[in-house]
N, C-alpha and C positions, 0 to 999 in steps of 0.2 A: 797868648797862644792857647789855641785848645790842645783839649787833654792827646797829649804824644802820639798816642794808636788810630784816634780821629784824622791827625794831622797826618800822618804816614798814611793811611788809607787815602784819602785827599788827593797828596802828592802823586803817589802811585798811578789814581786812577787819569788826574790830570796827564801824564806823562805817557800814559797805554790810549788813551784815546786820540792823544795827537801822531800817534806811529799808524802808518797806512797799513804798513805789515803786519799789525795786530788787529785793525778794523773793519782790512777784508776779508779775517776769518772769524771774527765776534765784535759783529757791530755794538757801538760804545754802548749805546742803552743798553745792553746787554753786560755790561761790564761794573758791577757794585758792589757794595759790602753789605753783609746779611752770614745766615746761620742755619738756612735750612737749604735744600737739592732744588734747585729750582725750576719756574716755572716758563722759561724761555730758552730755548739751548740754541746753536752753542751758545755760550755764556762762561764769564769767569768774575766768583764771587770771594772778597776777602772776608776772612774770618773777621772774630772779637778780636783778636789777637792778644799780648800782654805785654806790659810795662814792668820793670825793674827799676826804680828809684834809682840813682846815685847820690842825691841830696842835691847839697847847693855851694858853693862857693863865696868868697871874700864878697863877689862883686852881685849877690843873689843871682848870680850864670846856675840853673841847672841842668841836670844833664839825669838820660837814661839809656836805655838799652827797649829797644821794642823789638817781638817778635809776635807776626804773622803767616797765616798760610791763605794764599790765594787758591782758590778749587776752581778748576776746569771740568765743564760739562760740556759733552757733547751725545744727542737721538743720532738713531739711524745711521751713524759714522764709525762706531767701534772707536777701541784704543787706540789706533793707528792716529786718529785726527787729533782726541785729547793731547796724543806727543807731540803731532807738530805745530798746536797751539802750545805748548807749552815751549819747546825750541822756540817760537817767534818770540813768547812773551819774555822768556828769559836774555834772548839776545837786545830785545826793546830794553830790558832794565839793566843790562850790563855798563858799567862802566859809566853812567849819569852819575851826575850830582842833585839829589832830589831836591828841588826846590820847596821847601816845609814853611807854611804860613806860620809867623812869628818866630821863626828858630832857623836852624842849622841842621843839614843833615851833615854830620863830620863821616858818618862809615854808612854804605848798605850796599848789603848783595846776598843774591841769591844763594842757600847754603844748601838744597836737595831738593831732587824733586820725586815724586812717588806717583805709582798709577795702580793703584788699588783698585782690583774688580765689582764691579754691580752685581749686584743676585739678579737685576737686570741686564741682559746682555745684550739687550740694544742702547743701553747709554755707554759713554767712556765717559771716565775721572782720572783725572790727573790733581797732583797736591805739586804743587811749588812753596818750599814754607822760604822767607825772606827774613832777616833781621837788619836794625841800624841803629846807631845809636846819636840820639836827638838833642841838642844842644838849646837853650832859649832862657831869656832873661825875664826874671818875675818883678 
């Protein structure tokens, strides 16, 4: 498996670009992981996010805890639109089972979401932060 936070970004974006309800508000290329405001809006980008070790077990099964925050951008739209992509997106990841290349997703869901203002006041931001905890055999 790769590293837990690659693999949760992965799954994620796999799973936002098959919902119709999220691609007719932020077409998929539009949709990545990265760490700066970007250059195509709308758009929603996941952080670095982080990993929490739990070690390993009898059988080398390890397991962690990852948390990320997905950013929603949106020009010319205001906050009004950031929240109702962030409503779509959250309702897209409610309640799946994330399918994680070489592992297990056992938990994930969405724990808050924030819409922190621009010194720009023609972009909208929204933060969705998500956590799960990642199961996989070494």
């Amino acid at each position: 498996m790769i590293e837990p936070t690659l693999a949760l970004q992965t799954a994620i974006r796999i799973l936002l670009v098959g919902k119709q309800d999220v691609t007719k508000l932020v077409p998929a290329d539009h949709i990545r992981s990265g760490s700066t405001r970007p250059d195509k809006k709308p758009c929603i980008i996941m952080s670095d996010g982080n990993t929490a070790l739990h070690g390993q077990d009898y059988s080398s099964q390890r397991t962690a805890w990852v948390y990320l925050d997905l950013h929603i951008w949106t020009l010319d739209a205001g906050q009004d639109a950031a929240k109702k992509i962030a409503g779509v997106v959250t309702a897209a990841l409610d309640k799946w089972n994330l399918a994680i290349e070489g592992g297990y997703c056992d938990h994930f869901k969405v724990t808050a979401s924030r819409f922190p203002r621009d010194p720009n006041p023609a972009y909208g931001h929204g933060v969705l932060s998500v956590e799960a905890l990642i199961r996989w055999i070494v």
